[in-house]
C-alpha positions in Angstrom: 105.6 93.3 53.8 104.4 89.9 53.5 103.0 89.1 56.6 101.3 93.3 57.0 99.3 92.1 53.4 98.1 88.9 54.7 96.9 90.8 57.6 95.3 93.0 55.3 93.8 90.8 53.8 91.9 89.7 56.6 93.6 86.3 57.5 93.0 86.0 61.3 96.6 83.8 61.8 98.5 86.3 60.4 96.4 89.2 61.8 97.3 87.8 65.6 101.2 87.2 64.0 101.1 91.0 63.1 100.4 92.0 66.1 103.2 90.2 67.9 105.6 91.3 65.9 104.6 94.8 66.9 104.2 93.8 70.3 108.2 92.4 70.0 109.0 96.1 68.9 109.6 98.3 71.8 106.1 99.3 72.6 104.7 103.4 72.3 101.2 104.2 72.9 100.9 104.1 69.0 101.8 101.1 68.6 100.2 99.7 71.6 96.9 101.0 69.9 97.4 99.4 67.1 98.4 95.9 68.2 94.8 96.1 70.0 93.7 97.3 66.8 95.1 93.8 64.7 93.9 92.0 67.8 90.2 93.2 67.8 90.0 91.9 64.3 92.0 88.1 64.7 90.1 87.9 67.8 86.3 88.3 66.3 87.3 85.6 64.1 87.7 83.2 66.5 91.5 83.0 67.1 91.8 82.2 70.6 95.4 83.3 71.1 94.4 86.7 69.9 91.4 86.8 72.0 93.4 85.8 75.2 95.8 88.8 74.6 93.1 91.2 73.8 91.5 90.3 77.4 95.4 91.3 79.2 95.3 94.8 77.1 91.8 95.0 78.4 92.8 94.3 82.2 96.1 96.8 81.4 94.3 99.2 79.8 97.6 99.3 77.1 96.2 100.1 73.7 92.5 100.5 75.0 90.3 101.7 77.1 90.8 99.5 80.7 87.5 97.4 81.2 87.2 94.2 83.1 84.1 93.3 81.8 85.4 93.0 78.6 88.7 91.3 79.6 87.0 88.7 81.4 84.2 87.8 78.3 87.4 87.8 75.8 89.0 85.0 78.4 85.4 82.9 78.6 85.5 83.0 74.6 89.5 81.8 74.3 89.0 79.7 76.8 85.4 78.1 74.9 87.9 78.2 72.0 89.9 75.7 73.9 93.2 78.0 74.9 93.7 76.2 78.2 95.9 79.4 79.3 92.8 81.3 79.2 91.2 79.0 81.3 94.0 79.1 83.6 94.1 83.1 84.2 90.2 83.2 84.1 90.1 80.3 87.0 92.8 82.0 89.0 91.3 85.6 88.7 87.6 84.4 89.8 89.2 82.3 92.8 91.9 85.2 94.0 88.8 87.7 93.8 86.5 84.9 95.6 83.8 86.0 92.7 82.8 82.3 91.8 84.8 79.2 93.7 82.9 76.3 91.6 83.1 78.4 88.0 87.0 79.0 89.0 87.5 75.4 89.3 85.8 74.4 86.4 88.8 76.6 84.4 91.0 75.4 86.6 90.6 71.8 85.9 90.3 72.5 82.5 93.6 74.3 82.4 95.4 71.6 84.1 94.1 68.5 82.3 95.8 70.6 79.0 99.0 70.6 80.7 98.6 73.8 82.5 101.0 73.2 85.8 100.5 76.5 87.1 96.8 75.4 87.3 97.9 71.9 88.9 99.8 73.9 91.4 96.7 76.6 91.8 94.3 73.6 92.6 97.0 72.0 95.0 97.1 75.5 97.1 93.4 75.4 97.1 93.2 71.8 98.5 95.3 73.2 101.3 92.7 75.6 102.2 90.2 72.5 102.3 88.7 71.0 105.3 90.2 67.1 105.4 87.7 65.2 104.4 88.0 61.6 102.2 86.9 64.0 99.2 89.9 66.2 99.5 92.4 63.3 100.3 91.2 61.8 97.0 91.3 64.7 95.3 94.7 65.5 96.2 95.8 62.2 95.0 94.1 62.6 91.4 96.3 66.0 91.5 99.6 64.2 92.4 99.0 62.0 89.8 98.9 64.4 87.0 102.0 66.6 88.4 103.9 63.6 88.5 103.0 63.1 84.2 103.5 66.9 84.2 107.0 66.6 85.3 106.5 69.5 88.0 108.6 69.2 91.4 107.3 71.9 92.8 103.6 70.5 92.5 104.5 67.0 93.5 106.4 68.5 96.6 103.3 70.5 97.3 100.6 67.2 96.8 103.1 65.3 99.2 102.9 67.9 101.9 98.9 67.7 101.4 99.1 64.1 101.8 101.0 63.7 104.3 99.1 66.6 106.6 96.1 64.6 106.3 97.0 60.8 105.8 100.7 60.0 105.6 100.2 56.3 104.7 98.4 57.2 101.0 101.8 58.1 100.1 103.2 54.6 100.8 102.7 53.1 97.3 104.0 56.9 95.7 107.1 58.3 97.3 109.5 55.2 96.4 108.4 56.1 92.5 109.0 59.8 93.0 111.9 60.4 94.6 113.6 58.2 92.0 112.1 60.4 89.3 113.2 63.0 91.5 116.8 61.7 91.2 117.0 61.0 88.5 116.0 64.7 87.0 118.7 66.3 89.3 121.4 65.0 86.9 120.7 64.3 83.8 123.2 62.4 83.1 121.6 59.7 85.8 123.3 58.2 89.1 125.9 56.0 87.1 124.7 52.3 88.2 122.0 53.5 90.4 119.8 55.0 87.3 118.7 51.7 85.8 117.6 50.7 89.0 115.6 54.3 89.5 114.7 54.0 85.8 112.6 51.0 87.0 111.2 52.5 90.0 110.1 55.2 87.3 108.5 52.4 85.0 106.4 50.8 87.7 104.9 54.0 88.7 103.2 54.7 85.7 101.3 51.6 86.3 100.9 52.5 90.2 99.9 55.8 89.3 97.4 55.3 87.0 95.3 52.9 89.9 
């Protein structure tokens, strides 16, 4: 096989493909060892994808010995390596085990300005935990901007219920702009001769937005 050779031969890319095709397969505990085996070696050569999903066989203990420690320094390199779903599941682990709030947000962040929307929507819960403060309204807004260029409904929802919790009239310049890009992704064949008039509700708020 191809693909087994190039592994073989050492080539990290198709050392990390290797191992998802075996991963595809359904999975034995021979197997499962050596996927982690195919990962080890992509991963120590800097392949962040592999290095991500040697860090879950670490935390499942599928393939090798289970060790935290070891999952969570495999996340810290991926996510160094710039795999924003690393720094997603690293930020979410150290804030759901209350280990380190201001590292945890640092991923977080990171994971959501690469277009991570489960980290949007992880920040968004967090800022609902916050005591109201000028800092957290503002903070909420810079997160219901980026949902809305994310596309997510269910963070913008989420942001609007924030908002609106601690000061109802910082959604007057936003809601018009939603809820017609709301609309119109209900249907996506638009609201017949309605959509060009929410299609220009939609082109004004990227200006408003970005304020």
């Amino acid at each position: 096989m191809l693909l087994k050779k190039s592994a073989l031969a050492g080539h990290p890319k198709a050392q990390l493909t290797y191992a998802q095709e075996l991963n595809a397969r359904s999975p034995t505990n021979e197997n499962r060892k050596e996927i982690a085996f195919w990962l080890n070696l992509s991963a120590h050569q800097d392949e962040p994808v592999a290095q991500y999903n040697l860090a879950i066989i670490y935390f499942n203990g599928l393939g090798l010995k289970k060790n935290n420690f070891e999952a969570m320094r495999w996340l810290e390199i991926s996510t160094s390596n710039g795999y924003v779903k690393a720094a997603y599941t690293l930020g979410a682990l150290l804030l759901s085990n209350k280990i380190n709030e201001e590292k945890a947000i640092k991923w977080l962040e990171i994971a959501s300005e690469g277009g991570q929307k489960q980290a949007t929507l992880h920040l968004l819960n967090h800022q609902r935990s916050k005591t109201i403060s000028p800092e957290t309204l503002a903070r909420t807004i810079l997160l219901l901007k980026r949902s809305y260029f994310q596309e997510d409904i269910t963070s913008i929802s989420k942001a609007i219920q924030t908002i609106s919790s601690l000061d109802p009239t910082m959604l007057d310049d936003y809601l018009p702009h939603l809820w017609a890009w709301t609309q119109l992704h209900k249907n996506n064949e638009g609201f017949g001769l309605n959509a060009s008039i929410a299609a220009r509700f939609i082109q004004n708020a990227h200006s408003s937005l970005l304020k």
